[in-house]
N, C-alpha and C positions, 0 to 999 in steps of 0.2 A: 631151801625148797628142793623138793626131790625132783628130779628129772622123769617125766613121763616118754621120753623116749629108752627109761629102762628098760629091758628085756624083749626088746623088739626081735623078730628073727631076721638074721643076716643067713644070706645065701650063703653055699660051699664055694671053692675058691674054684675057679674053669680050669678045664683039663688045659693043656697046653696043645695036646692033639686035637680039640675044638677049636682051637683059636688060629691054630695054624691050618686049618681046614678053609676056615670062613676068609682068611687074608688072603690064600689060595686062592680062590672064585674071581673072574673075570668078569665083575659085576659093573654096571657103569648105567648113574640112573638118565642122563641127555639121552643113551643111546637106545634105554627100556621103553623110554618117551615114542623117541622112534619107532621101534619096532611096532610097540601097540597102535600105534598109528598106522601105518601101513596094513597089520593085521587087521585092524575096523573095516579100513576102505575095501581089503580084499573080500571082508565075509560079506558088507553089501552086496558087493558083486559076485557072490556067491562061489567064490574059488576055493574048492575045495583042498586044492592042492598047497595050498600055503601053509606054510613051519607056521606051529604057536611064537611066539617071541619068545627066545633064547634065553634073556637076562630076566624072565618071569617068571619061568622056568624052572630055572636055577634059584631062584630066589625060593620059591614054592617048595622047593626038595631040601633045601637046606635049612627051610622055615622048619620042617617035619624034622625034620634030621635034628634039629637042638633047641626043639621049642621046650623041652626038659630043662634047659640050662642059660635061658634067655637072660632072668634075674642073677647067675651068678656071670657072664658073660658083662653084663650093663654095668660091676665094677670093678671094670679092669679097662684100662688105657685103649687098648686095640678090640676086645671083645666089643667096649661100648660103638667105636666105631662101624665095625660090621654088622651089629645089631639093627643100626640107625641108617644103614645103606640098607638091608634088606627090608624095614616099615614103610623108606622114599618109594621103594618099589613096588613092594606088592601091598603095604594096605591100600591106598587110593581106586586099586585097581579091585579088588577082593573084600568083604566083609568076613569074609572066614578069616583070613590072614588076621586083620586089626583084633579078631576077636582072640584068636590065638595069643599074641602076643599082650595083650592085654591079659588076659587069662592066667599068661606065664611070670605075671608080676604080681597076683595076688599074693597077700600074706608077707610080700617085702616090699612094699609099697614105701612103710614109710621108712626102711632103710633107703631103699633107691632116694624117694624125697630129699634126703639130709647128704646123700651122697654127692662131689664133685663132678663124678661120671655118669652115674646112672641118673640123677636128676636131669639130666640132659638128654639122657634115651626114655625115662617116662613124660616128659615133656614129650617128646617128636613121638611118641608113640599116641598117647593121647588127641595130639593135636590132627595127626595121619588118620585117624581110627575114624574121625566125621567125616571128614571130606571122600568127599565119592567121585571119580573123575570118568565112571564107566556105568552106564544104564543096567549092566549083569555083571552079576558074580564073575568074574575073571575064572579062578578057582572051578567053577562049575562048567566050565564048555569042555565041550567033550574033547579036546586036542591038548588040555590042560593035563600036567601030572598027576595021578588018581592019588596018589599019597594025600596029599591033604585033604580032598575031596570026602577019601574015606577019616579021616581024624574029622573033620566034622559032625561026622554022622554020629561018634560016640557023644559022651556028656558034655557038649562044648554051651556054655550058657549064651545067652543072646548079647548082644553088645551094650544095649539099655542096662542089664543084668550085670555085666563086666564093670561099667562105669559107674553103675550105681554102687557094687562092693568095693570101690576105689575112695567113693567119698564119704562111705560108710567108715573105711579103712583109716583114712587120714582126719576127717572130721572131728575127732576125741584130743587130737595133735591140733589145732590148727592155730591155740593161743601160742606155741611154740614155733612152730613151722611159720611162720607171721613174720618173728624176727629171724630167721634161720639165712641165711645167702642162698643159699639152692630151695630148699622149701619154701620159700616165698614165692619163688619163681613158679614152683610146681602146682600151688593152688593156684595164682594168676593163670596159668593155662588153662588148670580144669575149671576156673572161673568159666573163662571166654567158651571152652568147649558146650558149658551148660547152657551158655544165652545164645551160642550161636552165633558168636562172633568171632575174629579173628582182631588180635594187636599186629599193627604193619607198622613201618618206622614211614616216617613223616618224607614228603619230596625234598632231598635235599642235592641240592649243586655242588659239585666238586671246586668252580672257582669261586664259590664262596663260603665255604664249609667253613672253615677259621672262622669270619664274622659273625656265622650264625653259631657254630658253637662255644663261642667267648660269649654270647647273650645266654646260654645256659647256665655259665656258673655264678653261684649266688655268694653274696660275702666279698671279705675285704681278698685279690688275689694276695697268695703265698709267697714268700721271697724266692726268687729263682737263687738255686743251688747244683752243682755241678752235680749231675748222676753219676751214678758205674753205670758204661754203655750195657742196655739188659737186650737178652736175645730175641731173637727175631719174632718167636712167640708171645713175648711180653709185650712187643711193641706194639702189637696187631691188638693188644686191648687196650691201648693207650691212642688208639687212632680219635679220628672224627667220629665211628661207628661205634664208641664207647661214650658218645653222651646222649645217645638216645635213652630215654627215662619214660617211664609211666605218664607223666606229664608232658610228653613233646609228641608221644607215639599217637595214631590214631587208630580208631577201630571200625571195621566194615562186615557189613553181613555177608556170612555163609551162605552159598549159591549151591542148590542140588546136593546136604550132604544126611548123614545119617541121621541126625537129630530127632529127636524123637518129642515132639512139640505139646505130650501130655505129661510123660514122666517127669522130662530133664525141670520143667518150672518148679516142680514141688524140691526136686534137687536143689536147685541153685537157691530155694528160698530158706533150705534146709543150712544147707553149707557157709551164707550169709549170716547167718541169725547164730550160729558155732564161730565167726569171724568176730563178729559185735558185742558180742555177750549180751545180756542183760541189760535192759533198759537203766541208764543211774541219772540219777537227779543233781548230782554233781559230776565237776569236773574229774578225771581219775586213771585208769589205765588206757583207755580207750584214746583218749588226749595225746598220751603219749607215746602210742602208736602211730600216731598220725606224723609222728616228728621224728621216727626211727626211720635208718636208713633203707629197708627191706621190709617193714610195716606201712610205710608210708606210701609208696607206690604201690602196696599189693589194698590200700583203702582206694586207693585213682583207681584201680580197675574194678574193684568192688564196683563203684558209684556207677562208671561206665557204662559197666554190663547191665546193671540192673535198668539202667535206662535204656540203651538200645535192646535189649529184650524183651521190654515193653509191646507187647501187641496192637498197642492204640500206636505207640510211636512208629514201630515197625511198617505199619501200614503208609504214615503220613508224612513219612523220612527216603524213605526206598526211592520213591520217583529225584528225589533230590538230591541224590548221594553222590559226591565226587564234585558237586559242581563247582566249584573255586578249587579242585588241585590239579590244578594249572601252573607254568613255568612264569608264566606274569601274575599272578596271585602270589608265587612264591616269592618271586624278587622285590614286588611292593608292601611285603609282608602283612597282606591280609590275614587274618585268623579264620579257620576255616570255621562256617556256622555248623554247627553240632543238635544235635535234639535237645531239647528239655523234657524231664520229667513230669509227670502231673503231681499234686497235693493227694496225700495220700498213698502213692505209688508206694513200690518198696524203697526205691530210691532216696522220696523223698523221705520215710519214716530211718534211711541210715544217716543221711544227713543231719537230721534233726538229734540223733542220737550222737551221732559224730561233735556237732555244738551246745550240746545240752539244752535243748532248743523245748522252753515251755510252751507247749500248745494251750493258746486260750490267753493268751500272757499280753500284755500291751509293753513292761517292760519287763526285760529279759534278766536275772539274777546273772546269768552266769557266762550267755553267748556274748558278749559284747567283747568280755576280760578273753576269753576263748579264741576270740578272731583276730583279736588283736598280737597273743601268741602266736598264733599261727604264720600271722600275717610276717614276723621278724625270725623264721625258724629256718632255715634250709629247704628239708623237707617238706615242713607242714605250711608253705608256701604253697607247693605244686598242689595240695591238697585241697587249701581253698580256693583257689585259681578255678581248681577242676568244679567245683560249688560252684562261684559265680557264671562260667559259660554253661553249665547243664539245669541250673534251676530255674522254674518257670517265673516269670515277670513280677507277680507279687511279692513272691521270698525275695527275688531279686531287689527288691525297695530295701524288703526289713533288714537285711545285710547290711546296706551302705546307711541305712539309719542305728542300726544297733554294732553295728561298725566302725562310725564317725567318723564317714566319708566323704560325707557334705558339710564338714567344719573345716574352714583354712586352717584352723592353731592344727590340728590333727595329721591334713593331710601335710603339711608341710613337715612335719612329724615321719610322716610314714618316708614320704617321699627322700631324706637325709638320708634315711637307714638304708645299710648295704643289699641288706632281703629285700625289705616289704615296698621298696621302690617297683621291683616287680608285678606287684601285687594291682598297682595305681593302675598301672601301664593295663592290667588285663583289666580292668575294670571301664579305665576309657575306653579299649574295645569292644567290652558287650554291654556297653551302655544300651537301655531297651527303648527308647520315647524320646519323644525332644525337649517335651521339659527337664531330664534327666542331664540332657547334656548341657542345656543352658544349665543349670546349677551345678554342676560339679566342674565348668570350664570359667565358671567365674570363681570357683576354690581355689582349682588347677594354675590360674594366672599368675598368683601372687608368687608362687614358685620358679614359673617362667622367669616372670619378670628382675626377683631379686638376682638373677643370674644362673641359680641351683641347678636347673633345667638345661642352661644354656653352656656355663662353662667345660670344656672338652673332659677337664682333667677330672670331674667329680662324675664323670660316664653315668649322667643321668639324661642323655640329650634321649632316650625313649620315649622318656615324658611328653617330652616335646614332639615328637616323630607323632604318640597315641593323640596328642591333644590338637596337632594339626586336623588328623584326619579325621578325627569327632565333628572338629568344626566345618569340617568340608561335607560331612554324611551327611549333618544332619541342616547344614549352613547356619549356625548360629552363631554369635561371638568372635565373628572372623577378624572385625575391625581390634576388636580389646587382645585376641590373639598377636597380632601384627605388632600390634603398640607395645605389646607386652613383651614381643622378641625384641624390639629396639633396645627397649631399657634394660633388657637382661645382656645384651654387648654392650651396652653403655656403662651398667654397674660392674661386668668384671673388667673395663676395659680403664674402668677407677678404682677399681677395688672397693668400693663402696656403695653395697645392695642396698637396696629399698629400706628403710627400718619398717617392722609391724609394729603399729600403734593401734589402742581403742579412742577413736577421733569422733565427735561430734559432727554434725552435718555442717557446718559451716566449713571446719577443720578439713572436713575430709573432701569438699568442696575446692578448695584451694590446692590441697594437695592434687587431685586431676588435674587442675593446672596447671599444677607446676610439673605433675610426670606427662605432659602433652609437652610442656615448654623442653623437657629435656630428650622425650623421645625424638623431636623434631633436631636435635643434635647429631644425631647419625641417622645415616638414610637409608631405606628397605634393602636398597641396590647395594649398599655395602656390605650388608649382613650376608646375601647369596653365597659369596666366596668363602666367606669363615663358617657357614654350614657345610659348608662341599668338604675342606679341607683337605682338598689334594694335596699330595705329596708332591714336589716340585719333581723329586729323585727318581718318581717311578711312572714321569710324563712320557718318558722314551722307552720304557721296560716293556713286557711282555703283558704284566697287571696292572692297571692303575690301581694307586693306594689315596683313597676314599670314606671321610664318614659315614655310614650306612645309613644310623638314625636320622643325620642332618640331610642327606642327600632324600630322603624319602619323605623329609621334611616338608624340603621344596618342590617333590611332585603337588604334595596333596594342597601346599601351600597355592599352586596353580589351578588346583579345581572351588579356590576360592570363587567369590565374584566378582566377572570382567572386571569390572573398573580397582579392584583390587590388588588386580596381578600387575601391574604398570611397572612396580617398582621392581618386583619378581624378574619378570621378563630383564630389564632394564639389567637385573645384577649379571645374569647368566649371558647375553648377546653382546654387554658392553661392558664390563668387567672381566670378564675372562678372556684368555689369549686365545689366540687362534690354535695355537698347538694344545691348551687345555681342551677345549670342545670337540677339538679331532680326534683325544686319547678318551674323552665321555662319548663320543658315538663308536669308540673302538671296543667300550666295556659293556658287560650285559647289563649292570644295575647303571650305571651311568645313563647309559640311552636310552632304558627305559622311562625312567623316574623325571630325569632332565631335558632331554631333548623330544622324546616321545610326549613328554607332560606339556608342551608347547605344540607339536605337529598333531597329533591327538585332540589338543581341545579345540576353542570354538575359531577356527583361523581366518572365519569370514569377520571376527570383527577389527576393524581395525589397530588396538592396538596388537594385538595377536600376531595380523598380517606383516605390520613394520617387522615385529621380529622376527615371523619367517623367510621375508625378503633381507633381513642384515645378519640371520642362519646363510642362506644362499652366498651372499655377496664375502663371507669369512670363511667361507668354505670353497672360495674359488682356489683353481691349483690343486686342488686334493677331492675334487668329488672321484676323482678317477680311481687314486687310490683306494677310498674308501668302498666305491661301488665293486671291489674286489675284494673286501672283506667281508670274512662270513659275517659280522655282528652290522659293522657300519653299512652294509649294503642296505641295510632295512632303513638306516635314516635318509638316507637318497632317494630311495621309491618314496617314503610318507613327504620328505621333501618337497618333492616334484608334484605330488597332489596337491601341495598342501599350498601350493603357489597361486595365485590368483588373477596374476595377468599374465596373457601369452605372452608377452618378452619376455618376461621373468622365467619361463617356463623355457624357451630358447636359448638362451643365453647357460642353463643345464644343461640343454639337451647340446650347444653345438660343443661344452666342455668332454661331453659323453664321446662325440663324435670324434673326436679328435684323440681317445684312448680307445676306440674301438676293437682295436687286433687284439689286446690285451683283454678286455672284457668276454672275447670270445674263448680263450683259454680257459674260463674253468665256469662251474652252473650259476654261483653267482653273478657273476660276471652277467652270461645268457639270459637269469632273467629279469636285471635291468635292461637290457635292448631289448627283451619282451616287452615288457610295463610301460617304459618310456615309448615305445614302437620308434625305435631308433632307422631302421631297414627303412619303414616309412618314410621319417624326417628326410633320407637321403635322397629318396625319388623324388617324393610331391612335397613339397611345404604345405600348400591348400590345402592337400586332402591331409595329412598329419593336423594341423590347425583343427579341420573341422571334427576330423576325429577326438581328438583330446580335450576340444570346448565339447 
């Protein structure tokens, strides 16, 4: 097959005297920020006398100065850098500039595209060229450099115009550009630039980065092997910040930018429909896309976009946006809720494309074999993933029925495999209804229970993590949940899982019996500690080392019901050491999920209370220390409320009183004697009593 990136035009190679011009420039975009800021506030105030911004300026005269030579600039090492400092700066502020620079890429577009460098400056150029950060042309005030002002005025096309001969340009490329490394990246941007969205990388925490990016990789891990130490540049893609993916990223609407809300739809439905090809009736390239490493995430953003673009969704998504990306959303790994498509949408007509999906069909020829692929691929993982949180509630059925998700022989199937165990896991999350979750957590059990779910070393305790907190959403199956962690520490703690049998009702009658007789063999309280898995070694360290999945296990395991948690509570206040629970309120996911999961819920009932009165009483001797740590200070404030009779609340306070000089030392410290009103307690007891009742 012939390459249809033959005879594309490549740019002339930059002068050396352009490149050492632009390195020259004392440009710096914090400080352009700046200055345009200042100049706003002045012309308010109508001060005439104020300099334009300097780095604007400059930018604006060297935009004219080599807007000839932008494309042959964008491949080369250093030209692309100063390319892409001079867009930071002046497109946002100027639509002339964005158009300029845009302008200057036609006709080598899809060289840039395929290029290392320049893929990288038509991305940041395109993606600068919407965004608008200024009410008026920058370019256009009268204290601006008239160079460009006058380059406008000759034949410069409108920016609608620019972006639409970009996708004209590449559109013909796109079955190749699909699988390309750089050219994938470069339509995912003009994707987002067309709906008017933006890819931002997900909220992630620095001391928990490892954990959450070891749940990204899918597959059996690689044998560690001793590298050649590689340089400092290689290493910066090998960080934390190289496994954000298509699949992990999320997307938010563009606020105040150039988008042009008639044209760009007919675009992006243009440019979509060049991604997809042709509708096929069988399985076939289209499939295979979905499983390539650079095909695969530029179909996630497809799906994406086309759904937040959506005007019906746009309107009934907007007021709701951001609300779970939050710092406790992130630690209890909630999944953030996302829009759904409608039937019919474009969205949903890629999807259906994407599955070979017969409309009007009751059984499906093809999607079922389709999903199931998908479901054990690497990539075509994060693809269907993306399908189940964005599709609307009835597809959402026909999936996990023409998926066979609601068969134990199956998912216990899915569940083994090194992929599509991920797969389970998002699905117990966007479960839609609560009949949904009662049948797929009475699937979900039998995996619990054989051990599969539970044992450490086959890292599938997710399952467990997602099947907790389905039964806590929606409260169903909390008891057969419980019962089913027992027997799964029971069976790997014999090496001998549950057998599946096809048992008759008497048969299978007996058998609850006899897994009631055996789960009553080990007790709730005992399992607590083997879900936590603290590390003994790293009780005194700086991090406690913690299972993630099992620790968030036993949050959501406490938003069971009351009379449920007994054993819960019982594991965590009276199995663990004192020096354990001092180094779990010294951790952020620790004190959230653990101790938070007790002070947080219902503490007026009583068993609740016993344990935050035997928190109190194992935490004597160290409240002091604690109430001076930045993390543990917060379990001593929810503490102290959380107490329910005034001695109990004394017997805090006069520990408090007694590190008081210390407390005063730093703001934590301050505001526990704020909270507690310690200054109070000193003076009046009375009055402190009636204040705090």
């Amino acid at each position: 097959m012939t390459s249809s990136f033959a005879g594309y035009h490549r740019p002339r190679r930059p002068a050396v005297e352009t490149i050492s011009y632009l390195r020259g420039l004392p440009l710096n975009v914090d400080q352009s920020q700046q200055e345009i800021q200042t100049y706003g506030s002045v012309q308010k105030g109508k001060d005439a006398y104020d300099d334009f911004p300097q780095n604007l300026a400059a930018a604006f005269s060297a935009l004219e100065e080599v807007h000839g030579e932008i494309a042959s600039l964008a491949g080369d090492e250093y030209g692309s850098k100063s390319v892409e400092l001079l867009a930071q700066i002046a497109a946002p502020y100027s639509e002339i500039a964005a158009r300029c620079l845009l302008n200057a890429c036609l006709g080598y577009c899809l060289h840039l595209a395929t290029h290392r460098f320049g893929s990288h400056v038509l991305q940041s150029i395109l993606q600068l060229s919407v965004i608008s950060l200024s009410t008026n042309d920058m370019a256009m005030d009268e204290n601006a450099p008239p160079s460009l002002r006058e380059h406008a005025s000759g034949v410069l096309p409108s920016l609608c115009d620019v972006i639409q001969a970009v996708v004209e340009e590449l559109s013909p490329h796109s079955e190749e550009l699909a699988v390309h490394m750089c050219g994938s990246h470069v339509l995912r941007t003009l994707l987002c630039v067309l709906g008017g969205v933006q890819l931002v990388t997900s909220h992630r925490g620095s001391d928990n980065q490892q954990g959450e990016s070891s749940a990204l990789l899918r597959g059996k891990p690689k044998s560690k092997k001793k590298k050649k130490r590689k340089r400092q540049s290689e290493d910066a893609s090998s960080n934390g910040d190289a496994t954000h993916n298509a699949g992990t990223m999320s997307i938010t609407f563009l606020e105040g930018s150039r988008i042009d809300n008639v044209r760009f739809p007919a675009m992006l439905e243009s440019l979509s429909q060049a991604l997809l090809g042709e509708h096929q009736s069988e399985p076939g390239k289209l499939q295979q896309l979905a499983c390539h490493a650079s095909a695969g995430p530029l179909l996630i953003v497809l799906i994406r976009v086309l759904t937040y673009s959506d005007e019906t969704v746009q309107k009934d998504w907007k007021l709701n946006e951001g609300q779970l990306d939050t710092r406790e959303a992130f630690q209890l790994g909630i999944v953030k809720v996302e829009p759904r498509y409608k039937f019919g949408s474009l969205a949903d007509r890629a999807v259906r494309q994407i599955l070979c999906w017969q409309s009007g069909e009751t059984v499906q020829e093809f999607a079922g074999d389709i999903i199931y692929g998908l479901s054990g691929e690497i990539r075509g993982s994060h693809v269907l993933e993306t399908i189940f949180r964005l599709c609307y509630d009835d597809f959402y059925f026909e999936l996990l029925r023409c998926g066979d998700f609601l068969s134990s022989a199956s998912v216990q199937e899915y569940v083994q495999h090194d992929v599509s165990n991920f797969v389970v896991q998002t699905v117990l999350a966007t479960v839609r209804e609560k009949e949904q979750a009662e049948t797929i957590l009475k699937v979900i059990e039998k995996s619990i229970s054989s051990g599969v779910a539970i044992d450490p070393k086959k890292k599938r305790r997710g399952i467990l993590w997602r099947a907790a907190e389905l039964a806590a959403k929606y409260r169903v199956e909390q008891e057969s949940v419980i019962k089913a962690i027992r027997l799964g520490f029971l069976a790997i703690s014999n090496s001998s899982p549950v057998a599946e049998t096809n048992d008759d009702e008497t048969t299978a009658r007996k058998k609850r019996k006899k897994e009631r007789k055996k789960a009553s063999m080990i007790e709730l309280k005992e399992c607590v500690p083997l879900l936590l898995q603290i590390d003994e070694n790293s009780i005194k360290s700086e991090q406690l080392s913690m299972d993630v999945a099992g620790t968030r296990t036993v949050y959501h395991m406490l938003r069971f019901s009351p009379r449920l948690c007994e054993g819960v509570l019982a594991g965590i206040v009276q199995e663990l050491s004192t020096e354990e629970l001092v180094s779990i309120a010294e951790d952020g996911l620790g004190s959230r999920c653990v101790l938070d999961g007790i002070l947080d819920g219902p503490v007026q009932i009583p068993i609740f209370q016993k344990a935050v009165q035997q928190l109190r009483s194992k935490f004597g001797g160290r409240i002091v220390l604690m109430a001076n740590h930045r993390v543990a200070h917060h379990v001593v404030r929810k503490l102290f409320f959380a107490l329910a009779t005034m001695g109990e609340k004394e017997k805090l306070a006069d520990e408090l009183i007694r590190g008081k000089n210390s407390l005063q030392g730093n703001a934590v410290g301050r505001s526990i004697i704020e909270d507690v009103r310690l200054d109070l307690y000193e003076m009046d007891k009375k009055e402190w009593r009636r204040k705090v009742a």
